[in-house]
N, C-alpha and C positions, 0 to 999 in steps of 0.2 A: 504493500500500500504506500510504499516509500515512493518522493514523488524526485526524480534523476535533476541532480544540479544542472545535468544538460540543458532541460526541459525549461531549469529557470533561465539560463542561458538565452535560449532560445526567444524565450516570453519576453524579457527585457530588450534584446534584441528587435525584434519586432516593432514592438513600440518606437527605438529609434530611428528603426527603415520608414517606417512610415512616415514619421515627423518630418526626418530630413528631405526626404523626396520630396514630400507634398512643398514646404517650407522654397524646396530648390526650384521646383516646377512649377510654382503658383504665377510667378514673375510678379508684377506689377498687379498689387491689390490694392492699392492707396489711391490710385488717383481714380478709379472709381464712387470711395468714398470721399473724396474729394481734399484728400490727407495730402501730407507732405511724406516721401518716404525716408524711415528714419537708419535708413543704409539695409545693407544684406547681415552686416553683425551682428546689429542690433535685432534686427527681425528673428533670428536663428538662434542667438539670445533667449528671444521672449520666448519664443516655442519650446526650445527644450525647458528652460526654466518652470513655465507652464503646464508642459508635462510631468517631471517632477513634484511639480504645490499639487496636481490632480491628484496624481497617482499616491502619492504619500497622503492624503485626504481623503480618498476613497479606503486605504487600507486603516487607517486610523479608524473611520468610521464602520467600516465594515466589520475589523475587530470586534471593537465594544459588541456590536451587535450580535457577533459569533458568541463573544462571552455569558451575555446575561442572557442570550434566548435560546442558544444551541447545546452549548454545554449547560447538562443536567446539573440541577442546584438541589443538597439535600433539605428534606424537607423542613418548614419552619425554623429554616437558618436563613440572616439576614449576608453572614459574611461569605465570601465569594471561595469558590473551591479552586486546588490547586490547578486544576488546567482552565479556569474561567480568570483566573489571576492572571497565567501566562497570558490569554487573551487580551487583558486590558492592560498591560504592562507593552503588550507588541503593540499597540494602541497611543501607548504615553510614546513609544519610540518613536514612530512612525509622526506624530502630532510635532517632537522636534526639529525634522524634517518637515515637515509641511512648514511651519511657522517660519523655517530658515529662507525656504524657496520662495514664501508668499510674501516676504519681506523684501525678496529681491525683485521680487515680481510687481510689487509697488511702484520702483525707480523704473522698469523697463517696460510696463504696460501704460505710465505717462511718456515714457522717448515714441512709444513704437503709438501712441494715440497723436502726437503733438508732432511729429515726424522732426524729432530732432534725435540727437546720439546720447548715448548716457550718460556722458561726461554733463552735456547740457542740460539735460533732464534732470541731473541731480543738483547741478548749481540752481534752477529755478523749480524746484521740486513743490514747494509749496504752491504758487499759483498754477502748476499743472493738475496738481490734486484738486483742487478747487473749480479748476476749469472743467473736467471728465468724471464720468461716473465711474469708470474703471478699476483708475488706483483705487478711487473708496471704497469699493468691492475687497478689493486687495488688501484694505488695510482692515478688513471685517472677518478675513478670513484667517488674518495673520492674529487678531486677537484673539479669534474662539481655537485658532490652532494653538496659542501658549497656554491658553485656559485649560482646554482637555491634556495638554501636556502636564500641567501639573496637578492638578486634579487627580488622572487616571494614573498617576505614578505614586499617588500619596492614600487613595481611597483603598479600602479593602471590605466594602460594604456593594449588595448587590442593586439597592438604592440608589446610592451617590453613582453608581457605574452606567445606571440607568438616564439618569438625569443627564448624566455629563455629554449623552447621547446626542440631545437635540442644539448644543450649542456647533458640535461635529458635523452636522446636516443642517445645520444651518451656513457654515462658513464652508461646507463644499460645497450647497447652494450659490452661493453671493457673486463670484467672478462669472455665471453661469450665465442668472436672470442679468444682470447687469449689461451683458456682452449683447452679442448678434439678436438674440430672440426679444431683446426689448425695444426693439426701433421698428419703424414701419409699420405697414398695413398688416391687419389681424395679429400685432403682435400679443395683446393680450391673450390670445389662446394660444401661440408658440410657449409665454411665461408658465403657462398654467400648465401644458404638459410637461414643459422640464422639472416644475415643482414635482412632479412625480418619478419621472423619469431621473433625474442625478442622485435621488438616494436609493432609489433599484438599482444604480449601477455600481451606486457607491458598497450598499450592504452587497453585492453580487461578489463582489471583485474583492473584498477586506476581508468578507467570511470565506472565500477561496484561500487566503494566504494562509491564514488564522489555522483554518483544516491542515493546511501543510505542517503547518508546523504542530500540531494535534499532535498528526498521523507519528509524526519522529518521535514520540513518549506517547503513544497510546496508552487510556487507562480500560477501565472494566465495560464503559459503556459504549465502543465504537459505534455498537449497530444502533444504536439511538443517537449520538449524533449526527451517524451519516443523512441518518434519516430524517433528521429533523432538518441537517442544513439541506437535504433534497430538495426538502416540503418549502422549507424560506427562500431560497435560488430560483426555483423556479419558478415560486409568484414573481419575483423580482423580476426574472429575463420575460414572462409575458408582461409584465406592464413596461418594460426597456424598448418591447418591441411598439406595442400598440402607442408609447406614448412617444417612440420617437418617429412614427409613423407620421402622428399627427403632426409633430413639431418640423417634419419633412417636409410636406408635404403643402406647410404655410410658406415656410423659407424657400422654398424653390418654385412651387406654382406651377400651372398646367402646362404654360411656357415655359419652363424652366428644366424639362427634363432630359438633360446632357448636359455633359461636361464632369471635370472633377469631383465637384461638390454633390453630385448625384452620386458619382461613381464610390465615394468613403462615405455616403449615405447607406445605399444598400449594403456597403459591406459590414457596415455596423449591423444593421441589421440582419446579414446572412450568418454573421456570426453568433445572435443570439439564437434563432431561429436552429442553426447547425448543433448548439449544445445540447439544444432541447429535444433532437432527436437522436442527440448518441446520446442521452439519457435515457431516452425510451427505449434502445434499442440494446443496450449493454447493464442499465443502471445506474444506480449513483456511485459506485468506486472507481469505476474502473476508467471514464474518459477525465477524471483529474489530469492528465497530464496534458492533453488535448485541452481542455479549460484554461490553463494558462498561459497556452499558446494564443487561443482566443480570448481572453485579458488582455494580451500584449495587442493585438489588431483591434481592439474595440478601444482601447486609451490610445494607441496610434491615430484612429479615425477620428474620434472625438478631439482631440488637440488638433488637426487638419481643417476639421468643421471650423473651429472657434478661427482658423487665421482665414480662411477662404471666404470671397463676399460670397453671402446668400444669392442667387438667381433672380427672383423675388424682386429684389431692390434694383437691381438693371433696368426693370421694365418700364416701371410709373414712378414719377415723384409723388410721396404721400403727400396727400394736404394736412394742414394742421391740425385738424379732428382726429384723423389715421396716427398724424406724428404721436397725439399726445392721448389716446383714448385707445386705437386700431382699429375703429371704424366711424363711421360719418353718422350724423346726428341730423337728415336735413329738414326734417319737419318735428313740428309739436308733437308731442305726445296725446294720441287720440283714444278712446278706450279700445280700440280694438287692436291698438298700437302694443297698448299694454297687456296685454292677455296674448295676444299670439305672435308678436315680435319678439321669440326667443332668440337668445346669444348664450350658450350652452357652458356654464360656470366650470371648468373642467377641477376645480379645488375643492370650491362651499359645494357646488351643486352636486355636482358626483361622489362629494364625500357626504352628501346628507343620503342620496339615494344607496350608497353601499351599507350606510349607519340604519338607512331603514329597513333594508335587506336581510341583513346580519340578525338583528330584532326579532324580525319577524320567524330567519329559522330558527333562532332561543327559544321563542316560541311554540312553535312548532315540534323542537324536539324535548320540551318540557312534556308538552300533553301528550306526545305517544309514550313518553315515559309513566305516565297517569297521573302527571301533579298537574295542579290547578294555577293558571294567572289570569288576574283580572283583566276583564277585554279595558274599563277603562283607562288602563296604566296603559295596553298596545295603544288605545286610540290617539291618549293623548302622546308619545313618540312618537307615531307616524305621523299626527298632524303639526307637530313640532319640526321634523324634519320635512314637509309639504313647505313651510313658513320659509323655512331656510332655502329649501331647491327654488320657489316662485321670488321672491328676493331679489336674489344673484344670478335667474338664468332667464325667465323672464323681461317683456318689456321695462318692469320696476327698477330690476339691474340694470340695464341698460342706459336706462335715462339717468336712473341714480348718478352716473360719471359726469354727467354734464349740467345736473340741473341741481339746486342746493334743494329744493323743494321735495323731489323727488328721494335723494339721497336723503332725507331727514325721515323718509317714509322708511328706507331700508335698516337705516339706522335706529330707531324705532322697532322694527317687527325683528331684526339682529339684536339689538340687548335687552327686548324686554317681552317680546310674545313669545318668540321661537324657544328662548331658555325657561320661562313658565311651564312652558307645554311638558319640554323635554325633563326637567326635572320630575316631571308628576308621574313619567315612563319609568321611574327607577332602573336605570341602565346596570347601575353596579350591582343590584339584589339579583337581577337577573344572570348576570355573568356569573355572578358566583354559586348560584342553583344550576346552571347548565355546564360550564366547563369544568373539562376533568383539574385533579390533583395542581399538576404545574402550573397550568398560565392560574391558577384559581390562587395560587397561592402567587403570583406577579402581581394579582388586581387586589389583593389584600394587602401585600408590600407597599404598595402603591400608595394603597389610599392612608396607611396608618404611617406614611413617611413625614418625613421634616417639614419637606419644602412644601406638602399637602394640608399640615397642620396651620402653615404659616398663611398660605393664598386662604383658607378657609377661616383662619382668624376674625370673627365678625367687625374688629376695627379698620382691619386691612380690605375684606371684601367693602364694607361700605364704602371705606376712601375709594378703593377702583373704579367702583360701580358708580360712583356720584362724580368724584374728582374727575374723573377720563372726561367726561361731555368739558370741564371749564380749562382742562389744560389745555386739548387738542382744539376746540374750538377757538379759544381766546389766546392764541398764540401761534405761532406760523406754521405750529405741525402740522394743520390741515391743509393749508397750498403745499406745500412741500409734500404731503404725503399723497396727494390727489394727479400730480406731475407723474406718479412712477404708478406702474403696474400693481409689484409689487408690495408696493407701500399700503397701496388699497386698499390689497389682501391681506396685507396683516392689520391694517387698520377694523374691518369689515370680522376676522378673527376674534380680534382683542372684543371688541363688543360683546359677540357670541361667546365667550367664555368668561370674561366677568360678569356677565349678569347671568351664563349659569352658576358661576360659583355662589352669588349673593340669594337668588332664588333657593338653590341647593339649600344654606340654611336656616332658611325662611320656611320652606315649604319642601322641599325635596322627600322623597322617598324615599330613597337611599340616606343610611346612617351618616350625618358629618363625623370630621374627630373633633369637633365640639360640639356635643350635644348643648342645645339649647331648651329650657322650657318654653313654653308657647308663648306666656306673658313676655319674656322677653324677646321672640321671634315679632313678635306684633309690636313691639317698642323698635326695635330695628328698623321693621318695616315704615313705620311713622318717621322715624330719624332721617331717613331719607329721601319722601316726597317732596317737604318744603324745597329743596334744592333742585330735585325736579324741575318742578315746577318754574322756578325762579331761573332757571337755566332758561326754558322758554317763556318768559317774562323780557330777560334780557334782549334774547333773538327777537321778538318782534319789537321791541326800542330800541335797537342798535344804527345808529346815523353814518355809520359806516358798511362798506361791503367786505366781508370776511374770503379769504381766497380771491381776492379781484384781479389778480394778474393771468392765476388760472382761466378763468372764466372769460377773461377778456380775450385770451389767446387764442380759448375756441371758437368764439364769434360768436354764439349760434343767436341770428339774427332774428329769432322768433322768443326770445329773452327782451324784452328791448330794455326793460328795467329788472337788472339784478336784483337792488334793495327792496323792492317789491316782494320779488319771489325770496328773497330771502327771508322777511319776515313771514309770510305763507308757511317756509317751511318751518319758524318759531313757534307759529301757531297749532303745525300738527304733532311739533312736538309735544307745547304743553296740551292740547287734545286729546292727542291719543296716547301717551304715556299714564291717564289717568284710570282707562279701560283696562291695561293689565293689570294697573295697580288693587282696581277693585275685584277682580279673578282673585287674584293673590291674597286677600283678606277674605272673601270667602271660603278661600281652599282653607286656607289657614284657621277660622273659624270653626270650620268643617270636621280638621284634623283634630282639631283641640278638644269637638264636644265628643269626638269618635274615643279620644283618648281617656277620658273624663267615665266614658259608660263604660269601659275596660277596666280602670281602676276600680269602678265600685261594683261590676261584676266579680273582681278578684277579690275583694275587700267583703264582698256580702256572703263569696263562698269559703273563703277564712275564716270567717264570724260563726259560719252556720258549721264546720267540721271544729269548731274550736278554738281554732289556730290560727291567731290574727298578731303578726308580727309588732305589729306599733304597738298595741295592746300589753303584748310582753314586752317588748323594751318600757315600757311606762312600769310595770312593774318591778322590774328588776332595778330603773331609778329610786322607786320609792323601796327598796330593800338594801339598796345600796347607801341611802339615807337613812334609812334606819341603823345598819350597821356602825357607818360613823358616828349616829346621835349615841348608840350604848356603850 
């Protein structure tokens, strides 16, 4: 099962033929983009250097992932076992490396954007960073790569190894969305499948290494790791494929199909495609050596992609709707605009419809199991994630990008109907009644960890849940964040998950790790409508226009008065934020008096066999009082 140094040889190898080829053969790709070129050094430079920050970032991340989900963890132990150690220890290496490369990658990703040499780029290194979205990518990846570096070298807990996760996938996100897939027409859904696609290929490619070096000290459980990384690889290479299909398929266009950038398109994709059949065809042991071969041509191709222009951009000059949205806005929004002008969320939307999916088979394999769930827990999840798919995929989503009015509706039905709904689904009671032993015991980790106790902290959720409308609004975060793709998504994110954290416990279903009594759930809840409120008080008396430079640069000529529509959209905030708020006081209500007939159903059948706990501790008081009176 040993995998032949040749083999790594080989893998590594690969990856440079491609680079440099592509890199040698590209010739002149700047003056397309309309760049200066900043020599043949400097370019060849950026590409290997680039290759290296990927590749060491995908193994980084891919590790971790190998550690906490591949290798088996005994049970109801939080600390990490010795081959899930190794994992994230290859993790902390592999992160110092990243961090090194992505640090150089800062200086040569401004020369090779501003078409000067590094020497120049690094004497005016600041106003290039400032000028390009690039290096900031760069310098986003180079922080969460020191972060998992030291972290994953000093944790021995399978929590913290967890967590340390998402800052690793997120900084091998960052140079990705940043680059080629964020410019141009329909770039938004180029964005949205690479958010999928770079940590499939990222966990694909890290838990390949991670296995290697498994295989060289195997312990007791090989046939369950193989198995389990079969079961994780291969979700990864079908969504590597479908999502870089899609991200193809915008970047090159119906015109676009010839030339190079097609040609390390398919092969990226013959490569994921090719594993999945000598997986089928042999198993999961035996084409490891063949997988790292195709590692080495799937990071060749991908570093190719990122330097070659898209086809796409050749064609049309985008207009500035396209530049700054990725698609055009030409008319008002009509009701039938709304309802069947879908633009298909490939994030929120698809991740609400997989989230309702999943649900409903918990569901499903509950009751042929012969336990009972309540349909209205299913109803309300499904129509919690309906809220979220119609939202962002929807004409709602759509206009939300361009209109403040509209966007205050999405925003609205993202922090405060969608997370109501969804919490009354009890997602975690359910997970933990349907999955077996391991992940059962991941979603209990989880939820009884640090970082889970602290986001659930009733001071901390109300500051997010209240605070986020007055920072982002009342400060430049929201043009700034409305400019980028992106930014949107994790803006449109953040909503949806602080106000389920605030709902959660408020009203939730599922157990917080701070249980609250009801009287104080209902005090919470009071605590923070007046700000509500007052937040759309503000919006519609605001004598300013918030985001104006955005708004001005899309035109859309059927706006004539911003400040209009923008208090429109004050007003549906404080409108409709008051509809959920009153759901939420009767669930809560609700809960309270359900809770209340339980207690004195338990209290009345205590009384009647005898045995009524308060009762005897009142007397054991008054005997314990006696004692010291004699």
């Amino acid at each position: 099962m040993r995998v032949d140094r040749t083999v790594v040889i080989a893998a590594v190898g690969s990856v440079l033929c491609v680079v440099i080829v592509v890199m040698g053969a590209a010739g002149d790709v700047y003056t397309a983009l309309g760049d200066s070129d900043p020599g043949r050094l400097t370019s060849l430079a950026f590409g290997l250097v680039r290759t290296l920050a990927n590749a060491a970032a995908t193994v980084t991340a891919g590790a971790l992932a190998f550690g906490v989900f591949v290798v088996p963890a005994p049970p109801r132990r939080t600390q990490l076992t010795a081959h899930a150690y190794a994992a994230v220890r290859t993790a902390s290496t592999a992160a110092m490396v990243w961090c090194a490369a992505a640090t150089a990658a800062i200086v040569l990703s401004a020369a090779d954007a501003s078409g000067q040499t590094f020497s120049v780029a690094l004497e005016h290194l600041g106003g290039l960073v400032s000028a390009t979205e690039e290096p900031k990518a760069w310098i986003c990846s180079a922080v969460a790569a020191a972060v998992v570096a030291v972290v994953a070298r000093a944790t021995l807990t399978w929590t913290t190894s967890v967590l340390v996760l998402l800052p690793a996938l997120a900084g091998v996100l960052a140079p990705v969305i940043a680059g080629h897939v964020a410019n141009g027409a329909w770039h938004d859904v180029a964005t949205n499948a690479m958010a999928w696609h770079v940590p499939a290929a990222a966990v694909w490619i890290g838990s390949l290494v991670a296995l290697r070096s498994y295989l060289r000290r195997p312990g007791s459980s090989v046939d369950v790791v193989l198995r389990r990384y079969h079961r994780l690889t291969a979700v990864c290479l079908v969504v590597l494929v479908l999502s870089g299909a899609v991200a193809g398929a915008v970047l090159t266009g119906p015109a676009g199909l010839h030339g190079g950038y097609v040609v390390l398109l398919l092969l990226k994709l013959f490569v994921c495609v090719l594993v999945l059949l000598l997986r089928a065809r042999w198993g999961a042991r035996r084409p490891l050596a063949a997988e790292l071969v195709a590692v080495g041509l799937a990071l060749g191709a991908s570093t190719g992609l990122t330097h070659l222009v898209p086809p796409a951009w050749s064609r049309t000059r985008p207009s500035a709707q396209e530049t700054v949205l990725g698609y055009e806005l030409p008319d008002p929004p009509s009701a039938a605009e709304l309802v069947l002008g879908w633009r298909f969320d490939l994030v929120l939307g698809l991740g609400a419809v997989l989230l309702a999916a999943a649900y409903v088979v918990a569901v499903l394999a509950l009751r042929r199991r012969g336990d009972a769930w309540p349909v209205g827990r299913t109803a309300a999840w499904l129509l919690g994630c309906a809220v979220v798919l119609v939202v962002t995929s929807s004409g709602v989503g759509r206009y939300a990008a361009g209109m403040f009015s509209t966007h205050m509706v999405a925003h609205m039905s993202l922090n405060m109907l969608a997370p109501v709904l969804l919490v009354l689904g009890g997602p975690a009671t359910l997970a933990l009644r349907v999955l077996p032993a391991g992940p059962r015991w991941w979603v209990t980790a989880l939820l009884h960890c640090r970082a889970t106790r602290l986001l659930a902290h009733p001071a901390v959720a109300a500051t997010t849940f209240v605070g986020s409308f007055y920072v982002l609004y009342f400060s430049g975060l929201f043009g700034a964040a409305m400019r980028l793709h992106w930014a949107h998504q994790l803006m449109n994110i953040h909503f949806l998950i602080s106000g389920y954290v605030f709902f959660w416990l408020v009203i939730g279903v599922d157990r917080a790790p701070r249980a609250l009594p009801h009287l104080a759930r209902l005090g919470l809840l009071f605590s923070v409508m007046p700000f509500h409120a007052f937040f759309g008080v503000i919006l519609m008396n605001k004598q300013t226009v918030i985001a104006e430079y955005f708004y001005r640069t899309l035109d859309l000529t059927w706006v004539p008065d911003l400040l209009t529509d923008q208090r429109l959209g004050g007003g549906i905030a404080w409108a409709t934020g008051e509809i959920p708020m009153l759901v939420v006081v009767l669930a809560l209500l609700r809960q309270w008096a359900v809770a209340d007939r339980r207690e004195a159903v338990r209290f009345d059948r205590a009384t009647d066999t005898g045995h009524d706990d308060r009762l005897a501790a009142y007397n054991a008081m008054l005997a314990e009082l006696s004692g010291r009176k004699n």
